[in-house]
NUBA-912372 format. One record per residue (C-alpha): chain; x, y, z. Coordinates in steps of 0.001 Angstrom, whole numbers, padded with zeros to 6 digits, always signed. Layout:
N
pt cadena A	x X	y Y	z Z
...
! end
This chain:
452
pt cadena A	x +031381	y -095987	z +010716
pt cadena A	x +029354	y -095947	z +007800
pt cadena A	x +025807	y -096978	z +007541
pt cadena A	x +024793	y -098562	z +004517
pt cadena A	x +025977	y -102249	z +003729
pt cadena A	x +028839	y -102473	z +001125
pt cadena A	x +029381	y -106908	z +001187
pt cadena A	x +027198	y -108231	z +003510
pt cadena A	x +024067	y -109016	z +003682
pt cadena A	x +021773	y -111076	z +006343
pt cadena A	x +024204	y -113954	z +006263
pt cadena A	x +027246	y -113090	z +005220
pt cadena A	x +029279	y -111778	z +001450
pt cadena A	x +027037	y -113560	z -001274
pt cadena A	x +027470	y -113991	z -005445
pt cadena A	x +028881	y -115794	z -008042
pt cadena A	x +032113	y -117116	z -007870
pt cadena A	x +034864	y -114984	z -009485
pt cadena A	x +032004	y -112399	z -009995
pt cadena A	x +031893	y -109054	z -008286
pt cadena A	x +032033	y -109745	z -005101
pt cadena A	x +033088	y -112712	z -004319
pt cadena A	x +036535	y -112283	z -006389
pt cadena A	x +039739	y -114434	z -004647
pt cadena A	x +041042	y -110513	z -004612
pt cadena A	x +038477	y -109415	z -002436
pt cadena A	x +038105	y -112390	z -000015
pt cadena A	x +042277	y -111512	z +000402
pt cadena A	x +041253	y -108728	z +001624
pt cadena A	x +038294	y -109387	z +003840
pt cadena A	x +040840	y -111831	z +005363
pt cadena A	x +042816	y -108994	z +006598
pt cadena A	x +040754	y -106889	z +007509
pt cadena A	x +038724	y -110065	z +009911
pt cadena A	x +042394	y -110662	z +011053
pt cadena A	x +042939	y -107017	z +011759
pt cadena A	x +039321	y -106445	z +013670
pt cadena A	x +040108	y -109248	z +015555
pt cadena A	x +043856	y -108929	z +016267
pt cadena A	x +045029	y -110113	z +019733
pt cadena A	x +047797	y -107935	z +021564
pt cadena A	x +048950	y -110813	z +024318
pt cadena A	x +049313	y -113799	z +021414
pt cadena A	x +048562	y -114782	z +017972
pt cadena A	x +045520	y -114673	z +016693
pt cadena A	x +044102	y -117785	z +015735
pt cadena A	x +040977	y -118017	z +013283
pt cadena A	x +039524	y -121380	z +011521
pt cadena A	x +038450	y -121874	z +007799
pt cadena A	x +036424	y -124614	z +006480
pt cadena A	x +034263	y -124600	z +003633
pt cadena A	x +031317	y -127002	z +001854
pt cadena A	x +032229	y -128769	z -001257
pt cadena A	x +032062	y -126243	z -004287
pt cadena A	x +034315	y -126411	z -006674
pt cadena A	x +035309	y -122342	z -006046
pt cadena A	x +036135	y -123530	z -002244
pt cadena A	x +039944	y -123904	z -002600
pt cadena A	x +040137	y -120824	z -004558
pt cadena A	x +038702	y -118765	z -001688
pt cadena A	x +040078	y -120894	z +000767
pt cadena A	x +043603	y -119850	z -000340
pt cadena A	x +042614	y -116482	z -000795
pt cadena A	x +041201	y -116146	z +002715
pt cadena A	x +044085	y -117721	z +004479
pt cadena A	x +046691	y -115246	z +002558
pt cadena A	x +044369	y -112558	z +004347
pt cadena A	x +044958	y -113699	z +007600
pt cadena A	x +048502	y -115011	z +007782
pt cadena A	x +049845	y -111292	z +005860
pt cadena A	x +048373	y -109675	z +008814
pt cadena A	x +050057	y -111875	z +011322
pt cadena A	x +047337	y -114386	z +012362
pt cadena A	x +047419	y -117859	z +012350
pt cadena A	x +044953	y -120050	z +010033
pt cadena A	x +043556	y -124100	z +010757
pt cadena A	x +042364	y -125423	z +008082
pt cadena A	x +039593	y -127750	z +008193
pt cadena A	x +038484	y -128519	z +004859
pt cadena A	x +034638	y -129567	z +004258
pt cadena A	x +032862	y -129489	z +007247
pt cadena A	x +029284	y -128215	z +008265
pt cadena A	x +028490	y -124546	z +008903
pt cadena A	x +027507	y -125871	z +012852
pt cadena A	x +030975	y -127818	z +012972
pt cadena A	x +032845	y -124501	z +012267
pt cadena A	x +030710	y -122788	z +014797
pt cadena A	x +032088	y -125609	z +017678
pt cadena A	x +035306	y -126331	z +015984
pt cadena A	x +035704	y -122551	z +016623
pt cadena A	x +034546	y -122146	z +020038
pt cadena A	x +036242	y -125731	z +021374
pt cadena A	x +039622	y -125049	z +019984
pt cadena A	x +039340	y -121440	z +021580
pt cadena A	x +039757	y -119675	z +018369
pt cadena A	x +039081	y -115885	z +018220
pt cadena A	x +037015	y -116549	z +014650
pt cadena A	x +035240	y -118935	z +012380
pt cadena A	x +035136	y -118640	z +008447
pt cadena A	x +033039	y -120348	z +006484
pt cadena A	x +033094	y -120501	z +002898
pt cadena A	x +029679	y -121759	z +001418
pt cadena A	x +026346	y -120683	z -000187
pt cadena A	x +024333	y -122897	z +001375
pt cadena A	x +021633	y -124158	z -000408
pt cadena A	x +022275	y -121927	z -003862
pt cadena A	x +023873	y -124067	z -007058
pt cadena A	x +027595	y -124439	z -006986
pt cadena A	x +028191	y -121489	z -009183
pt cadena A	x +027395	y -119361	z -006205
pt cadena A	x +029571	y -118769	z -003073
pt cadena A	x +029866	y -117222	z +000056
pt cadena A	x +031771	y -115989	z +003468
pt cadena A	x +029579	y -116353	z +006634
pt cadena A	x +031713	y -115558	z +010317
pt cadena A	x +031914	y -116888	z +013632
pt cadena A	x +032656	y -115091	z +016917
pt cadena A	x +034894	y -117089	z +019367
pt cadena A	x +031988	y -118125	z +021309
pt cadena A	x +030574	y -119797	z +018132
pt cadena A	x +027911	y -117082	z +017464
pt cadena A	x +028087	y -115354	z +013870
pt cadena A	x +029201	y -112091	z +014355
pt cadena A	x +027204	y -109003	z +015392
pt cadena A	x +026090	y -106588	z +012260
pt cadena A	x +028438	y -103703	z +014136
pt cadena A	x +030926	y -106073	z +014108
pt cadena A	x +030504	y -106632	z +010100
pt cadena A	x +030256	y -103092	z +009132
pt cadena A	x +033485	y -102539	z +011581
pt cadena A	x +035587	y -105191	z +008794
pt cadena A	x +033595	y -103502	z +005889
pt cadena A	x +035184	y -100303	z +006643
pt cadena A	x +038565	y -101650	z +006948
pt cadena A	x +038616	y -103617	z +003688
pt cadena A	x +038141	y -100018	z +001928
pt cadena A	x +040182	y -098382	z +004295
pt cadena A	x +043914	y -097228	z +003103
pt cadena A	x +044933	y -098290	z +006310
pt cadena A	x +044453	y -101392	z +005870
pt cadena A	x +047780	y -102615	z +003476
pt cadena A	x +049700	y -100050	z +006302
pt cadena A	x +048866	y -102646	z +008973
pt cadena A	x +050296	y -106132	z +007235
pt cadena A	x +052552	y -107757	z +009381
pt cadena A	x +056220	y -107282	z +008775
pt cadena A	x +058214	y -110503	z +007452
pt cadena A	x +058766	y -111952	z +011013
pt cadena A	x +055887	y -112062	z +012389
pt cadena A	x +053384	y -113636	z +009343
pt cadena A	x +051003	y -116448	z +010461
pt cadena A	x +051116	y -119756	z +009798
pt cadena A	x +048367	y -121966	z +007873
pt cadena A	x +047985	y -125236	z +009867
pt cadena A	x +045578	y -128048	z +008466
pt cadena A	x +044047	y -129708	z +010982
pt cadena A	x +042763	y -133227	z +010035
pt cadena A	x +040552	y -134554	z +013033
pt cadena A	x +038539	y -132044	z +013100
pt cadena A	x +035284	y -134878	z +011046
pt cadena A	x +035940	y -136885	z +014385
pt cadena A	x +035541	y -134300	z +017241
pt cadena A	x +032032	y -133019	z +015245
pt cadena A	x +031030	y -136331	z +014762
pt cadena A	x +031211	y -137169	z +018641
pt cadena A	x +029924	y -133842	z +019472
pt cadena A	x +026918	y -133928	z +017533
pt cadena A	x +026099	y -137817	z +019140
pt cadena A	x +026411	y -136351	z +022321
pt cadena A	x +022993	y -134222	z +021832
pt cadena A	x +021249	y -137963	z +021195
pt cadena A	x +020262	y -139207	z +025234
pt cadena A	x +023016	y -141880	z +026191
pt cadena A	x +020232	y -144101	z +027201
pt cadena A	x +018871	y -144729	z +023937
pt cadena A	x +019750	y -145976	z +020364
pt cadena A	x +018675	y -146129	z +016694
pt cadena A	x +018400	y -149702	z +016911
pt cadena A	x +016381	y -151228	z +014376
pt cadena A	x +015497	y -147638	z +012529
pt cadena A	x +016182	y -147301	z +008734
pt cadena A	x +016831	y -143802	z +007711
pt cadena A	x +017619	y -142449	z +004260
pt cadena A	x +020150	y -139530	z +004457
pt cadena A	x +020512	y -136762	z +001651
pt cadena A	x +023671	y -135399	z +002003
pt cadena A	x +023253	y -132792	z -000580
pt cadena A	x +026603	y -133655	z -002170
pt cadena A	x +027770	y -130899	z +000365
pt cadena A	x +029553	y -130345	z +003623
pt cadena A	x +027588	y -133407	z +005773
pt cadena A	x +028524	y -135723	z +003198
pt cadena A	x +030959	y -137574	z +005336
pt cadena A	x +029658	y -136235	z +008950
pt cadena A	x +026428	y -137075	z +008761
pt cadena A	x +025741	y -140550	z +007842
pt cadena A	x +028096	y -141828	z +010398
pt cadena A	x +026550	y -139850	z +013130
pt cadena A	x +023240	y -141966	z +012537
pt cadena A	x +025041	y -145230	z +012170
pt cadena A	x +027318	y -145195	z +014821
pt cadena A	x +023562	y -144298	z +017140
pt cadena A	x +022771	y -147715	z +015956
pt cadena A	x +020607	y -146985	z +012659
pt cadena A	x +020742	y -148761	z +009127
pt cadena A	x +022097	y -146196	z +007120
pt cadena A	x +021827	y -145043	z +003304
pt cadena A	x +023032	y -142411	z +001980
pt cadena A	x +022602	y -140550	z -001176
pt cadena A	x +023663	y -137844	z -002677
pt cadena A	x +027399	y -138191	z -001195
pt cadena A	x +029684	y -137977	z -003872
pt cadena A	x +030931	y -134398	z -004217
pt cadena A	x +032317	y -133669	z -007519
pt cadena A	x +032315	y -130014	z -006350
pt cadena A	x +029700	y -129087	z -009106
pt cadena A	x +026681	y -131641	z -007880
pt cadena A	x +026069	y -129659	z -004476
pt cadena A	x +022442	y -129248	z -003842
pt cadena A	x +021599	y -129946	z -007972
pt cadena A	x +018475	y -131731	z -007569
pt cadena A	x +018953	y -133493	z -003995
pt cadena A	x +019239	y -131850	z -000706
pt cadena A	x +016662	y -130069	z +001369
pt cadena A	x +015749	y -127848	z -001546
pt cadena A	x +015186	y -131084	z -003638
pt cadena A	x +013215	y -133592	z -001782
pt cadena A	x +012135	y -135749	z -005007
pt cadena A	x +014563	y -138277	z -005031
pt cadena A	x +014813	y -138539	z -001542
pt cadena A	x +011290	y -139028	z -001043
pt cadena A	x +011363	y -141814	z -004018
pt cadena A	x +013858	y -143829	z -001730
pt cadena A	x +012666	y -143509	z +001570
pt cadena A	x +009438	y -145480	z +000152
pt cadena A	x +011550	y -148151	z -001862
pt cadena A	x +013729	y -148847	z +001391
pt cadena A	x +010939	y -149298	z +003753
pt cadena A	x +012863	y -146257	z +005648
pt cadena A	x +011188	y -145024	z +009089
pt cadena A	x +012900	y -141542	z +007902
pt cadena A	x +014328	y -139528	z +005263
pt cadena A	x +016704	y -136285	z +006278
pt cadena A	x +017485	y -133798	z +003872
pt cadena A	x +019943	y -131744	z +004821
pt cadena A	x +021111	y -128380	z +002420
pt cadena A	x +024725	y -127994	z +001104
pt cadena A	x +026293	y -126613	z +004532
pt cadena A	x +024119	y -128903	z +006926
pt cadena A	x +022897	y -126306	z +008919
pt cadena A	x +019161	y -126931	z +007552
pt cadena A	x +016619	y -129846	z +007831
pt cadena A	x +013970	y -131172	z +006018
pt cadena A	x +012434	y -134524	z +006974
pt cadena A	x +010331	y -136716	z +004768
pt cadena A	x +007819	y -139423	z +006524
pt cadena A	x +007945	y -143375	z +006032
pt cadena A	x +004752	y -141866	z +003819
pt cadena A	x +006523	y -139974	z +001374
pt cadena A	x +005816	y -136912	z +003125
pt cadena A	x +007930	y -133921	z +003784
pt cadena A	x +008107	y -132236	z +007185
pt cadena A	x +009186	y -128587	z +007000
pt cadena A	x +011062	y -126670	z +009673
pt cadena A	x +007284	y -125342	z +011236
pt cadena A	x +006143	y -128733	z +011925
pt cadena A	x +009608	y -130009	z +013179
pt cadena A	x +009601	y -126896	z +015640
pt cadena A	x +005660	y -127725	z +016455
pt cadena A	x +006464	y -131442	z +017232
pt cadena A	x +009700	y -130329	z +018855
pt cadena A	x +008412	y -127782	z +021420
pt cadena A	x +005105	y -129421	z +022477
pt cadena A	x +007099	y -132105	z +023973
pt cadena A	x +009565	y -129637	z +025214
pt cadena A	x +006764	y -127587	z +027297
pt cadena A	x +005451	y -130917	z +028623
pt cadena A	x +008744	y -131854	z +030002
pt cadena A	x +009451	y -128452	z +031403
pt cadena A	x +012420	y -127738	z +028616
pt cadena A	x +011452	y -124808	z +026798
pt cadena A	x +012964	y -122309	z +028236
pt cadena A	x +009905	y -119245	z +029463
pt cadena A	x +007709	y -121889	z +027262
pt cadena A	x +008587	y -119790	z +024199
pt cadena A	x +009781	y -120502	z +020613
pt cadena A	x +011403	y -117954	z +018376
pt cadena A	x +010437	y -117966	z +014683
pt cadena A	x +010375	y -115447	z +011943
pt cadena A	x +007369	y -113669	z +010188
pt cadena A	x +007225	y -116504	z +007702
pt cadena A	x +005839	y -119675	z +009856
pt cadena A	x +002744	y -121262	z +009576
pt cadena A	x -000516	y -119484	z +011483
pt cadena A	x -000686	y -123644	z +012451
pt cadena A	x +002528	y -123282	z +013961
pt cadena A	x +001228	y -120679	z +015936
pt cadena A	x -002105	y -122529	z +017347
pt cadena A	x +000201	y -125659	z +018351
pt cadena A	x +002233	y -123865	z +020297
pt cadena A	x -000490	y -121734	z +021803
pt cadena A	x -002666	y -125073	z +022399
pt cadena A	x +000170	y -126746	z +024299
pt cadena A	x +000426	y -123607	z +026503
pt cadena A	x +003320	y -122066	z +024951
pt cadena A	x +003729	y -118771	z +022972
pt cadena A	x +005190	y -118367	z +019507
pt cadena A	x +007569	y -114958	z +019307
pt cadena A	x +008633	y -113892	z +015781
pt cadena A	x +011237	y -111907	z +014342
pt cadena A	x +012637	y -110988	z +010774
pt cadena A	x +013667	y -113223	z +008048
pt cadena A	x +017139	y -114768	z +008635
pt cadena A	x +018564	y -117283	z +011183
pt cadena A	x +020923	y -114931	z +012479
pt cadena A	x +017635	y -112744	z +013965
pt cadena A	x +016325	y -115986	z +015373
pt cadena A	x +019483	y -116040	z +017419
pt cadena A	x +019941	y -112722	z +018459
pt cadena A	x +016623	y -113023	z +019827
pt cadena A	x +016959	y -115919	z +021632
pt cadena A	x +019863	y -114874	z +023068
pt cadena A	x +018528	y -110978	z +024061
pt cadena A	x +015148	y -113310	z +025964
pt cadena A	x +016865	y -116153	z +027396
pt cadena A	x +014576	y -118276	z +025283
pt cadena A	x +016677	y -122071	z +023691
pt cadena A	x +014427	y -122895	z +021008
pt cadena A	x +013574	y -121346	z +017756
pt cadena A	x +014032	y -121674	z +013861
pt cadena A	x +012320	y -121105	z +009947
pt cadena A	x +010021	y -122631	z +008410
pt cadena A	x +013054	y -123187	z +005559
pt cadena A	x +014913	y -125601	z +008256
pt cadena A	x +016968	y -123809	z +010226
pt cadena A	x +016336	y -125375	z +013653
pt cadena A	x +018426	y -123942	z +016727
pt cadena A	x +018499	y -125779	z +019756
pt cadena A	x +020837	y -123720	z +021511
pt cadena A	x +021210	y -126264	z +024804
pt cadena A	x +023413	y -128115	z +021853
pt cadena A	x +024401	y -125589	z +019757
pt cadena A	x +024510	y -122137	z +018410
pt cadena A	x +023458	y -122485	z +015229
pt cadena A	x +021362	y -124093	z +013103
pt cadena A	x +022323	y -128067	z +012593
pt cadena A	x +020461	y -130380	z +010587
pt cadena A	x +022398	y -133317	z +011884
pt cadena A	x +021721	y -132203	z +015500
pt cadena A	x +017766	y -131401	z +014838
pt cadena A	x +017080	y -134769	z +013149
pt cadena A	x +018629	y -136422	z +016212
pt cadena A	x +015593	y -134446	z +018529
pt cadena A	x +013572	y -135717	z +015951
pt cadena A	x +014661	y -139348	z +016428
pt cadena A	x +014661	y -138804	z +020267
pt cadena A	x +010953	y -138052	z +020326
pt cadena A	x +010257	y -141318	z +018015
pt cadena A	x +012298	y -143290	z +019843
pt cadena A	x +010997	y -142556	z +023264
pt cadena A	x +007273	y -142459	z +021749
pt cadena A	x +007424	y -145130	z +019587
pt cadena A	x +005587	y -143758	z +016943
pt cadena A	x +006296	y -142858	z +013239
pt cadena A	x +006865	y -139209	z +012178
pt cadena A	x +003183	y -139237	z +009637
pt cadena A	x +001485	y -139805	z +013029
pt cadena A	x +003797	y -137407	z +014930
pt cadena A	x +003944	y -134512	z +012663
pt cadena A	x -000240	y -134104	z +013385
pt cadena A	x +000574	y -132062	z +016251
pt cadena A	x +000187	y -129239	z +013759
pt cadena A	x -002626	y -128254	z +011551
pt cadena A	x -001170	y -126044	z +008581
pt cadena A	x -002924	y -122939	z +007765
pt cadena A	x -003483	y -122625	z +003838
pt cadena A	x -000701	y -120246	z +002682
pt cadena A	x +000276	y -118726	z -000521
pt cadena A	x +003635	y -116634	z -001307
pt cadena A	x +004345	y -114736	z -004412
pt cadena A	x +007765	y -113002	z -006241
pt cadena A	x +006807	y -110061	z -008231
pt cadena A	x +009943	y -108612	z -009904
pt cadena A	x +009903	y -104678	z -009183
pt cadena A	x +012030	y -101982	z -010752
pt cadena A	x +012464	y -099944	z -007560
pt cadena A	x +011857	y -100565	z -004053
pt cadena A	x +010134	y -098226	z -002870
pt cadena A	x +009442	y -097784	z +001449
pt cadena A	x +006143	y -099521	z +001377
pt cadena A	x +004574	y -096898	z +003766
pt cadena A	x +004852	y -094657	z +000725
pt cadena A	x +002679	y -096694	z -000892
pt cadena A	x -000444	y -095962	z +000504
pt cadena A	x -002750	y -097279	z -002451
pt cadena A	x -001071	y -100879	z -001592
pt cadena A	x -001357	y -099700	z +002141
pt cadena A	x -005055	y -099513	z +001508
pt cadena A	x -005537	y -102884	z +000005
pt cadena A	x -003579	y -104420	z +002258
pt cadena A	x -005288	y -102839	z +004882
pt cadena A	x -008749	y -104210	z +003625
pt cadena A	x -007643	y -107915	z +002997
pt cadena A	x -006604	y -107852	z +006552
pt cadena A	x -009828	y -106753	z +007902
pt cadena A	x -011216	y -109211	z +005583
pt cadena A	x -009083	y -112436	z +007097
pt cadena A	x -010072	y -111046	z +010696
pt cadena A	x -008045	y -113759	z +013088
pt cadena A	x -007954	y -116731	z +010699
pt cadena A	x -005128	y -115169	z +008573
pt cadena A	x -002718	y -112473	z +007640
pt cadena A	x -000702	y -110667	z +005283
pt cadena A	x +002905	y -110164	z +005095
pt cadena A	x +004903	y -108016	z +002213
pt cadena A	x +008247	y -107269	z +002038
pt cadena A	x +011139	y -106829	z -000510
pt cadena A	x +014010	y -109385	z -000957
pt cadena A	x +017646	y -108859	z +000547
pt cadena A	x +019046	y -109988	z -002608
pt cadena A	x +017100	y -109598	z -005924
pt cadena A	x +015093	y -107266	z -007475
pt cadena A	x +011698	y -108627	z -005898
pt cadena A	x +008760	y -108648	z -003909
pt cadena A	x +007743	y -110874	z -002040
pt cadena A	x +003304	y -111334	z -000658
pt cadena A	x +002694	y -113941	z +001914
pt cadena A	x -000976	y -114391	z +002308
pt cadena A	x -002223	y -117341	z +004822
pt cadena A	x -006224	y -117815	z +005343
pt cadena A	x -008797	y -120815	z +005435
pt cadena A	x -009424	y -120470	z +001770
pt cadena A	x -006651	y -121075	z -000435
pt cadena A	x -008202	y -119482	z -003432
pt cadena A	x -009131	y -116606	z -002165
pt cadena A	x -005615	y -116069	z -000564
pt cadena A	x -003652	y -116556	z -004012
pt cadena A	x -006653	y -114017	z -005488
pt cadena A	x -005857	y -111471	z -002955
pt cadena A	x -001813	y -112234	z -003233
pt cadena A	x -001758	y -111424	z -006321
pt cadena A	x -003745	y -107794	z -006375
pt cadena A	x -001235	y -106746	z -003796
pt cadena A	x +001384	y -108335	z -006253
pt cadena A	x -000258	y -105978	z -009331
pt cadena A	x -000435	y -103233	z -007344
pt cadena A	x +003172	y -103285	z -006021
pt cadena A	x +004583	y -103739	z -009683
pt cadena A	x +002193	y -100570	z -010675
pt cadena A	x +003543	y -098211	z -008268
pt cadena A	x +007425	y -099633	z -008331
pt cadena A	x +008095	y -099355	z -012139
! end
């Protein structure tokens, strides 16, 4: 098996549509070779496809579906559904794989293929670079399916309903949304149908925006990426909440009955305090990745909980969860997993915690959202020309070094290169915001000096 990462990266194939990768000719045969990994001896195998709204969707739809039925699997169809409500669809209808075809929150231009294991968890890296070997394999055309025994491609229309009722099922029976107004940003993606119904059938007065799909629109200027507009009606309506949720729902943003947004660090702060007081939080820990708030940190701590951390990307989150035992964890971008619900991130399924804790508290989110005190923090892109191992750079080591010693306990630096473009990236977080964006960007000059 080789090493080195040919299509995917931390969450799945990534690029422009009809671009190198992400060609209909190449998703063909990524089909085949996921139908081919995952090939059952005993029965058919049976994997599920949905997608979020882009106009490239029924391109690589097709495409993927041809895949899998030419090496004898079968395909259901779902159509647009959340990246969370392929993850269930795929592990309630005992499936042996989930496909879904989105970029999540990048402009429609872009698209992507992220996978599912049967159990509803994406699969495991060894897993990936297993199918990456067979879609460059010359086996792989040898082990097509001969005219007899080619899948079928079933599409499977009640698939809105069964989300839908699962995702009201992580809301307490007991309680309602009676008499709460929330505004709900559908991102002209995947949740555009799902989501405001799962609010209004908990009892809340409903509006929704940014849910009319034209399969260009998703996540241009609305969505959690985009919180202007949002924010703008939440305060016209009067609305106790505003959701934001990205183009394949599996992120949250929340804006106040203030105008003001919650991010991912204070959801998980408000979140797990009241999960350690109730005795929820499983070994009183929550997983998060090197880029949450210090504040995050100190709420946590202060409620007698610890904060573990991990590498950027959801799918880390997860795995570590899973390896410690631990159900609660997420980014600072949105991705909240609550894995007593479900196995990935959901924004529909995070705002209803959300709502939960107002409900039960009566209190708005402004008020409830104090539970943490962000730490001032400043992150910078420097484009690079190579990307050199950083503990080669030992003039950058040095400075680094220094600003560390500098920040003592109140702060801390974190440098790394993007997964995707040619970039670096300086996270700096301190009491003094000025003095963190000075010290940002030296490491930022001194990075681009050394990796012309």
């Amino acid at each position: 098996m080789s090493g080195k990462r040919r299509y995917f990266g931390t969450d799945g194939v990534r690029g422009v549509s009809n671009v190198e990768p992400m060609t209909a000719e190449l998703v063909t045969r990524l089909g085949m070779a996921v139908a081919a990994r995952l090939r059952q001896e005993s029965r058919h195998t049976r994997i599920v496809i949905g997608k979020d709204t882009r106009l490239s969707g029924y391109m690589f739809e097709s495409a993927m579906a041809a895949g899998i039925v030419a090496m004898g699997a079968d395909v259901w169809i779902t159509g647009p559904l959340p990246t969370p409500g392929i993850a269930f669809i795929t592990s309630s209808m005992r499936a042996d794989a989930g496909v879904v075809i989105s970029a999540s929150h990048n402009e429609f231009a872009d698209n992507g293929i992220k996978l599912f294991a049967r159990d509803g968890y994406k699969l495991d890296d060894s897993v990936e670079r297993e199918i990456e070997d067979l879609m460059d394999s010359a086996e792989l055309r040898d082990m097509r399916a001969p005219a007899p025994d080619i899948g079928y491609a079933t599409r499977i229309n009640d698939v809105s309903g069964r989300y839908i009722v699962f995702c009201k099922s992580a809301f307490p029976d007991e309680l309602t949304l009676d008499d709460m107004k929330v505004v709900v940003d559908c991102a002209n993606g995947a949740a555009y149908r799902t989501a405001p119904l799962v609010f209004e059938e908990l009892g809340a007065e409903v509006i929704a925006i940014s849910n009319e799909p034209d399969g260009k629109n998703i996540n241009a200027d609305c969505g959690a990426l985009h919180t202007e507009a949002l924010t703008k009606r939440v305060i016209e309506e009067k609305a106790d909440l505003g959701i934001a949720l990205d183009g394949d729902a599996d992120r949250l943003v929340l804006v106040d009955e203030k105008g003001q947004v919650v991010d991912g660090d204070a959801v998980m702060a408000l979140c797990a305090t009241r999960m350690i007081s109730s005795g929820k939080l499983a070994r009183n820990t929550v997983v998060a990745t090197v880029m949450s708030n210090l504040g995050l940190e100190h709420a946590i701590r202060g409620a007698g909980g610890t904060l573990l951390r991990t590498g950027v990307g959801d799918r880390y989150v997860v795995a570590e969860m899973r390896k410690g035992g631990y159900n609660f964890g997420g980014e600072q971008s949105g991705h909240l997993v609550f894995l007593d619900h479900m196995t990935t991130g959901d924004g529909t399924v995070a705002a209803l915690q959300v709502l939960e804790v107002m409900v039960r508290e009566g209190r708005m989110l402004s008020e409830l959202s104090g539970v943490m005190t962000r730490t001032p923090q400043v992150l910078i892109n420097v484009k690079v020309g190579v990307k050199k191992p950083l503990e080669e750079l030992k003039e950058v080591g040095k400075l680094i070094a220094s600003i560390e010693k500098e920040l003592g306990e109140d702060g801390r630096v974190l440098v790394r290169y993007s997964g995707t473009e040619p970039k670096a990236r300086v996270m700096i977080e301190g009491p003094d915001e000025a003095m963190i964006r000075a010290r940002a960007e030296q490491i930022g000059a001194e990075l681009v000096k050394y990796c012309k």
